[in-house]
C-alpha positions as CSV (number, residue, x, y, z in Angstrom):
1,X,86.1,136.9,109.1
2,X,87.2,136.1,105.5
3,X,84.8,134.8,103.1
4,X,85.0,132.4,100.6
5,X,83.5,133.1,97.3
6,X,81.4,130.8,95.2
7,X,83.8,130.2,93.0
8,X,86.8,129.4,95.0
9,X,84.1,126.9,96.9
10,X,83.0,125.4,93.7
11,X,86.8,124.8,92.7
12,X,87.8,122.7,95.8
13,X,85.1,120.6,95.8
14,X,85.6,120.0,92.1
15,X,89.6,119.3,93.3
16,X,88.5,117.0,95.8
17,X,86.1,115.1,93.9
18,X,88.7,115.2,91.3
19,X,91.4,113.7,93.7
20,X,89.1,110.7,94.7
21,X,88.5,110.0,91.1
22,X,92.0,110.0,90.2
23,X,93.3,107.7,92.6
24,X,89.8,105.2,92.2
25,X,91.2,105.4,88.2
26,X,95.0,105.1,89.2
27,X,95.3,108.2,87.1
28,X,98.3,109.6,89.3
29,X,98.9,112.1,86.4
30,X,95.9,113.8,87.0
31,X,96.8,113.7,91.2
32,X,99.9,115.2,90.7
33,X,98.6,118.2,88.8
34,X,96.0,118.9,91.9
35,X,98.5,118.9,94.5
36,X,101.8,120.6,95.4
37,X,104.8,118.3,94.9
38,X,105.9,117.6,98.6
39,X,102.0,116.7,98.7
40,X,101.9,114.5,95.8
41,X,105.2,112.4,97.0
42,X,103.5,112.2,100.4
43,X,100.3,110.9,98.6
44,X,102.3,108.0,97.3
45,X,104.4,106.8,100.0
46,X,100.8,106.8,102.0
47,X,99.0,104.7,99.2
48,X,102.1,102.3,99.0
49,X,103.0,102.3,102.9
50,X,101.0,98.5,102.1
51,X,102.7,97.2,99.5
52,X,105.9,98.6,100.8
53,X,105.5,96.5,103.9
54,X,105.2,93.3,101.7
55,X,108.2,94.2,99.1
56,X,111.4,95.3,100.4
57,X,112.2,96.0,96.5
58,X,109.0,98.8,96.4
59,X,110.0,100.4,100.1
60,X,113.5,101.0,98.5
61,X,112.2,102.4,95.8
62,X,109.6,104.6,97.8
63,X,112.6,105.6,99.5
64,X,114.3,106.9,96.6
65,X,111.8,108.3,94.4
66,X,112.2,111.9,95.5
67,X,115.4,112.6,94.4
68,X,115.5,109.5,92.1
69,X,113.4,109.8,88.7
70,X,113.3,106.5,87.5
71,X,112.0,105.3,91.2
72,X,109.4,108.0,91.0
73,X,108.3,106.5,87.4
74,X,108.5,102.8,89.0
75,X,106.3,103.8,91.8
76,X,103.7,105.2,90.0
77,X,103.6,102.5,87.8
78,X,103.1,100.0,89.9
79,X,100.4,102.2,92.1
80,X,98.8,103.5,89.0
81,X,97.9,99.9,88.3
82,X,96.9,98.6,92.1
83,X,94.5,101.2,92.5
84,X,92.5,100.6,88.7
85,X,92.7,97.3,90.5
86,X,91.7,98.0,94.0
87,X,88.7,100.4,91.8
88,X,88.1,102.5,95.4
89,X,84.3,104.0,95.7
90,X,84.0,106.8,97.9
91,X,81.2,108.8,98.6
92,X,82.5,112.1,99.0
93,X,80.3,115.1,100.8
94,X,81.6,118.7,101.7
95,X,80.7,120.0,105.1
96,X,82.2,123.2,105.3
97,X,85.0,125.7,104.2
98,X,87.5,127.0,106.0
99,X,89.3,130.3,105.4
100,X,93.4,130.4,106.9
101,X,94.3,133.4,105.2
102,X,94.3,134.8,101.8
103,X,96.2,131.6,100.2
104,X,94.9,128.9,101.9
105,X,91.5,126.8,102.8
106,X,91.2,124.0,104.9
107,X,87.8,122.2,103.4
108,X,85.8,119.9,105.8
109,X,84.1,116.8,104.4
110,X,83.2,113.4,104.7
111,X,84.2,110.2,103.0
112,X,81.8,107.4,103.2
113,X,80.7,108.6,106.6
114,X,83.7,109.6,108.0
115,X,84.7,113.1,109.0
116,X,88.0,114.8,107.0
117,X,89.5,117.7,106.3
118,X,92.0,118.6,103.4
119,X,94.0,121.5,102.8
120,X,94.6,123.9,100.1
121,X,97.0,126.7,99.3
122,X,97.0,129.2,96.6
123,X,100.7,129.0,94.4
124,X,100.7,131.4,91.4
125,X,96.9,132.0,91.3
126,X,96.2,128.5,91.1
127,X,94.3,126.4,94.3
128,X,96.3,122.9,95.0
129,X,95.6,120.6,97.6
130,X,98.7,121.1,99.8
131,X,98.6,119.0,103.0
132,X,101.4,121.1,105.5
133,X,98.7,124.1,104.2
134,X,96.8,122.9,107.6
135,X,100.2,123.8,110.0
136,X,100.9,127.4,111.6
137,X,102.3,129.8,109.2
138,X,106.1,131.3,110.4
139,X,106.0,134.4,110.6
């Protein structure tokens, strides 16, 4: 059985306290650099699958923002400043860790009572919250 070390345990939980913090602060600078970049994109159309279903003008431009720059700046705009409004307070506890290999670590935890897991994969020596890092590997 692999082990996690200390301080690879002590870095995700400071990544995932760091992720709720981020988006509670709409500091979606901050999210991006704790996640891969599929991840990230992901991230966004889920916190503006809402306001997409009220304003046909945002779903398009959710719908562009990956290859479109501009729609990507728009988006996080506009969800940068919903969630400082929206001010989200989780409480956030770690359960457990969960080795999948050398380079990557599915952590277990619960958010305000509910039970969660998040995934994590190592890319050039650096841990990122990578949410396809939960999937089967191809061999």
């Amino acid at each position: 059985m692999l082990e996690i070390s200390n301080d690879l345990k002590e870095t995700l939980k400071e990544s995932l306290h760091a992720y709720y913090t981020s988006i509670k602060r709409g500091d979606l600078i901050k999210l991006s650099s704790l996640m891969t970049g599929e991840s990230y994109l992901l991230t966004l159309s889920t916190l503006g699958f809402k306001k997409a279903f009220r304003d046909e003008s945002f779903k398009h431009l959710l719908e562009e923002m990956e290859h479109e720059p501009k729609s990507l700046l728009e988006v996080e705009k506009l969800l940068s400043t919903e969630l400082k409004n929206e001010a989200r307070k989780n409480i956030v506890d770690v359960l457990f860790y969960e080795p999948k290999g050398l380079d990557r670590v599915t952590l277990h935890y619960k958010q305000d009572a509910q039970t969660k897991k998040i995934y994590f994969s190592k890319q050039d020596e650096i841990w990122k919250i990578d949410l396809k890092a939960g999937r089967k590997k191809d061999d």
